[in-house]
N, C-alpha and C positions, 0 to 999 in steps of 0.2 A: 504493500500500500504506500504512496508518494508521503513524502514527509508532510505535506500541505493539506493532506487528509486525517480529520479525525476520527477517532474510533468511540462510539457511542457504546456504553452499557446500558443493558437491558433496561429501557424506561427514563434513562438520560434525556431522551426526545420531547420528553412533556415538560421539563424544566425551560422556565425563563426568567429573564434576568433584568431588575431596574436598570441596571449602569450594563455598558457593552462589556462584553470579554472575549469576543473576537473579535475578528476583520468582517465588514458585511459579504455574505456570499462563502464563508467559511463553510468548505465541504465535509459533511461528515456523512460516515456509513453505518450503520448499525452492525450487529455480529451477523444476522441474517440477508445482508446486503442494501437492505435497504439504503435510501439515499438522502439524505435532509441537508439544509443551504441555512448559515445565518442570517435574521434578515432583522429589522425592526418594523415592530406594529406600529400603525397611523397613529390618527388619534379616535379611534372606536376601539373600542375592547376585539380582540380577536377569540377565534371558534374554532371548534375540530371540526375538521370534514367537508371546509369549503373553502374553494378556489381563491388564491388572492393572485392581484398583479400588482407592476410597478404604477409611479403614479402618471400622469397625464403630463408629457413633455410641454415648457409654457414657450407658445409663442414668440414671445417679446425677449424671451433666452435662447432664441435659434435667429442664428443668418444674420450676429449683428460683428459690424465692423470692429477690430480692432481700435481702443483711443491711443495707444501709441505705438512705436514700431517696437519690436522685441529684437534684438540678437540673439545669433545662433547661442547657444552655451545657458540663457535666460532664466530663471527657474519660478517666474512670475509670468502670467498673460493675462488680460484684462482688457475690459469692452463696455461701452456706455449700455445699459440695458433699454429694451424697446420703451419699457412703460411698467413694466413691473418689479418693483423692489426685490429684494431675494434676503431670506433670514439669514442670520447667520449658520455658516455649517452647513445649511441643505443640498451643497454638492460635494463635501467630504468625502473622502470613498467614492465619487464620483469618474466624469470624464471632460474634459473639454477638446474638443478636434477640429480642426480647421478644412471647414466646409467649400472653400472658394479661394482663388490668389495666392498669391506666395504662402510657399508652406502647406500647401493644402491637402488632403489624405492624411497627415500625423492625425494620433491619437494619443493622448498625454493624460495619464492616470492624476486626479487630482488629491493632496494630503489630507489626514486623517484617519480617524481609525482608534481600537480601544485604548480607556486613560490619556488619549490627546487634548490639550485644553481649548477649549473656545477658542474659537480663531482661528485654527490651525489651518483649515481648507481657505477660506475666506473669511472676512470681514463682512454684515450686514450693508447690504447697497438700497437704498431707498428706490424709491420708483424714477427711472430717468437718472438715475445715477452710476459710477463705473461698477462696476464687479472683478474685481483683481484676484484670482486663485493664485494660491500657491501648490506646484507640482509637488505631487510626492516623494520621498527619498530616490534619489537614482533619475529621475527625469528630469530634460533640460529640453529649453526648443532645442530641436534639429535644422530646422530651414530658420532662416531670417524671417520673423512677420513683420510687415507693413503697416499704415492704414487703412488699407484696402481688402487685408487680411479679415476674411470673414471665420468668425467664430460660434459654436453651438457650444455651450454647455448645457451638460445631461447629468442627473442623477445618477448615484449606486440604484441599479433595478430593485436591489433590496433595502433601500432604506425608506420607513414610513410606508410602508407598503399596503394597501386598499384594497378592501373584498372587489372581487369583479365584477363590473359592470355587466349588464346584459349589450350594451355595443360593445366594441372592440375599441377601444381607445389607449389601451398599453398593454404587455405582453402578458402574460399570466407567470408569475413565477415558482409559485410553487399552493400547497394545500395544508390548512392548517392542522396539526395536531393537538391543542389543546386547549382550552382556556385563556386565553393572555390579554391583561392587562395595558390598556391602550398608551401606546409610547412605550412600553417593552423590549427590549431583544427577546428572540426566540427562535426557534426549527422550525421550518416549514420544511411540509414533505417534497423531494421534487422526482423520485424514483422508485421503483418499486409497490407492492401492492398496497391500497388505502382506501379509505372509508371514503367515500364523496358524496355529495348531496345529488340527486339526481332529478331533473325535468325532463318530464313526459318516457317514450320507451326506449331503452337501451338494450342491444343484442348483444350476447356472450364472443369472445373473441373478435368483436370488429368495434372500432375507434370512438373517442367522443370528444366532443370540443366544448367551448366556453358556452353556455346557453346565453342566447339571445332574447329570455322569456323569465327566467330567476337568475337574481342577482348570487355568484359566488357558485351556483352549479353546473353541472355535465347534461349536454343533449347529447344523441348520436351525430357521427360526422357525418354527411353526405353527401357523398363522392362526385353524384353526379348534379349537384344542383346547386343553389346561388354558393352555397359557405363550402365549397370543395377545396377553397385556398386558407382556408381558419386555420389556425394553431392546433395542434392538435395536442390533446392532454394525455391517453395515453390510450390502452385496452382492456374492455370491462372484462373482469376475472369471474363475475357474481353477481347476476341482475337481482335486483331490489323493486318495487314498486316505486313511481313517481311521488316526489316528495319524501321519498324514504333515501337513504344511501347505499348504493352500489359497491361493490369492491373492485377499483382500478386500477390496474397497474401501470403506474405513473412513469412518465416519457420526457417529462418535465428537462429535467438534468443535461446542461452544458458543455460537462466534462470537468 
């Protein structure tokens, strides 16, 4: 097993935790294979057994110019925001990557992470004001950015993460195992078999996606009709009646 994986004991998985004690997206395996990803709950209490995703990319944080040029070597990037303020820290464990112009393609992992103090990712930026992250250890620009250098900043998929919507509005990350306390760290499941909420019929051995009809459950996927391109969450092991849950084996997992 990679040094970067953790090894769960039996029931480890339902624990969560006020203050973080990993990195977001810390892969752990259970003794049985199973698969769980560190993530933090939003701000709603989280549940077993039903789908969560990341949160909704904003706008006014994509596609905007760099406000000064960077040099190669840099360990700072920063960009006037569209219109919306940014708290502090909510792209910590993050990305920022440059979308457009000089430099464009890099992907540059942004600081923070468990026991870092306030601050460390970013500073709070008001609405209409810059947004200056700090790269995390080991990352520096690569290409020279400009003005002209256009910038996305994006969230850790796992941080503050949101039961799923019935549209598709961000990826689904993983499936909750237990009770957690809103603004928590905890496991989400994202491999192997698990209890899901389930909307309307689900067939044994073939796929289910994000339901478009309950918020945080599994419909069947179908192949041949408008949602053949949906994410798919994984393959029912156990059909259950509607409104009841399923046993899935989850497909979820990254690598």
């Amino acid at each position: 097993m990679p040094s970067s994986t953790i090894s769960l004991r039996g029931g480890e998985e339902y624990e969560s935790h006020q203050y973080q004690r990993h990195a977001l997206g810390t892969k752990a395996v259970s003794q049985d294979g199973r698969v769980f990803r560190y993530a933090e709950m939003g701000g709603t209490a989280g549940v077993p057994g039903k789908l969560y995703q990341a949160v909704v990319p904003i706008a006014n944080h994509t596609n905007i110019a760099c406000d000064v040029a960077r040099a190669a070597g840099a360990t700072q990037i920063s960009a006037t925001d569209g219109g919306t303020g940014a708290a502090v820290d909510i792209f910590a464990e993050g990305y920022v990557y440059i979308n457009d112009a000089a430099g464009e393609g890099y992907t540059y992992k942004i600081a923070g992470g468990p026991q870092q103090p306030s601050g460390t990712g970013h500073a709070v930026a008001a609405s209409g004001a810059v947004i200056t992250v700090n790269l995390a250890p080991g990352y520096s620009v690569q290409t020279a950015l400009t003005t002209s250098s256009e910038v996305t900043f994006n969230r850790n998929r796992y941080k503050a993460v949101i039961l799923s919507t019935t549209g598709t509005t961000a990826p689904v990350v993983g499936v909750g195992v237990s009770d957690v306390t809103a603004d928590y760290f905890c496991w989400l499941q994202t491999g192997g078999p698990a209890a899901v909420l389930t909307d309307g019929t689900v067939v044994i051995a073939q796929h289910v996606r994000s339901s478009d009809g309950t918020a945080g459950s599994v419909e069947a996927l179908d192949r041949d009709g408008t949602h053949e391109n949906e994410q798919e969450i994984g393959v029912v092991m156990h059909v259950n009646a509607t409104t009841e849950y399923s046993l899935v084996d989850l497909s979820l997992d990254r690598g």
